[in-house]
C-alpha positions in Angstrom: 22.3 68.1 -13.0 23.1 64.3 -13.4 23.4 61.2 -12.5 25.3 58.3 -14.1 25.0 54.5 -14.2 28.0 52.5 -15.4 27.8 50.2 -17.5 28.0 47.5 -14.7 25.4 48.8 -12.6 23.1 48.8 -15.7 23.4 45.8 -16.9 22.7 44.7 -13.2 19.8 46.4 -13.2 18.8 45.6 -17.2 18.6 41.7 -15.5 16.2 42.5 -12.8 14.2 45.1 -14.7 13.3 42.0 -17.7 12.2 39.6 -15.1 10.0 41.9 -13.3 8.5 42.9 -16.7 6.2 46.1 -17.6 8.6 48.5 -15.5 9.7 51.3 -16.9 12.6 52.0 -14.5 14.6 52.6 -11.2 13.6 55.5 -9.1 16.6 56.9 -6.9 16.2 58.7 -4.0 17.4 59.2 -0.1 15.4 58.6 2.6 16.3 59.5 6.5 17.7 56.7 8.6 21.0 55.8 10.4 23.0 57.4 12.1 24.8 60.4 9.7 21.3 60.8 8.2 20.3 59.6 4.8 20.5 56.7 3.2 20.2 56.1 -0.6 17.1 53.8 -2.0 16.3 52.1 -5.1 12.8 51.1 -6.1 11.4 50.1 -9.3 8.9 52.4 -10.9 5.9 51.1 -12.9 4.8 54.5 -14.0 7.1 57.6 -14.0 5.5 60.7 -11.2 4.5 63.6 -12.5 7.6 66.1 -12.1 10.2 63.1 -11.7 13.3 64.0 -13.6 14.4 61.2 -15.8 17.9 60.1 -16.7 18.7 57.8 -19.2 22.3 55.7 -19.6 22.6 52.4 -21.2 18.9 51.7 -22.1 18.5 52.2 -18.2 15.9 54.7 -17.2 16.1 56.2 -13.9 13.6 58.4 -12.0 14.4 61.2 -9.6 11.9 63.2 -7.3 12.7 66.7 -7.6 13.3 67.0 -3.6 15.6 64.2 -3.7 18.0 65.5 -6.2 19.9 68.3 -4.5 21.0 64.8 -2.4 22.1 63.0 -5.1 23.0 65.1 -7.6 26.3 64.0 -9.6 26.3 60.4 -8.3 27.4 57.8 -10.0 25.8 54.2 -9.4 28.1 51.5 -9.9 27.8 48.0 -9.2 30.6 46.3 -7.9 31.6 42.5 -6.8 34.3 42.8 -3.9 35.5 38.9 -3.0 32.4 37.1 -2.2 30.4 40.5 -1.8 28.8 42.1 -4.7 26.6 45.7 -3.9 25.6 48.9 -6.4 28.1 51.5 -4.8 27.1 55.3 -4.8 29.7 57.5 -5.9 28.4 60.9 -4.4 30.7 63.8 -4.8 28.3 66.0 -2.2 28.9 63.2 0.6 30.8 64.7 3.3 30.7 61.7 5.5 29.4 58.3 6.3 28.5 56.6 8.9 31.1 53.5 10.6 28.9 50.9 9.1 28.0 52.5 5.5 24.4 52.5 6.0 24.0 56.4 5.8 25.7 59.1 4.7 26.1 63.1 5.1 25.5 66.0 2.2 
């Protein structure tokens, strides 16, 4: 079981993680919405839960609930700028669809 941050995504993250000060990470997780059914969240995490599953890339620590992982297990978070746009994209390989506007997705 993984999950990956580039190196893009954690430096994004590195940023807002040193201004908000005395966090010890991201948690990731899914929660149900949309149209195709879940959509991915990002929170930061003062204190990690007991039975979280922590992954660590790039000084980066993030923070998994158990229930959440069989949903986003194998992603990869990137952060990507696209033209004037820039967004932390989710590269899933369990998604099996998403919804017309990319708000939620499909396992």
């Amino acid at each position: 079981m993984s999950i990956t941050l580039t190196e893009a995504a954690a430096q994004h993250v590195a940023r807002f993680l040193q201004r908000r000060g005395n966090t010890a990470g991201v948690r990731l997780g899914v929660t149900t919405t949309g149209c195709s059914g879940l959509a991915y969240k990002l929170d930061y995490v003062d204190e990690p839960l007991a039975g979280d599953i922590v992954f660590e890339q790039h000084g980066i620590k993030l923070m998994v609930d158990p229930k959440d992982l069989a949903f986003v297990d194998g992603t990869e978070l990137d952060y990507v700028r696209e033209g004037l746009n820039e967004s932390f994209k989710f590269n899933n390989p369990h998604e099996r669809d998403r919804c017309g506007c990319g708000e939620s997705f499909r396992v």
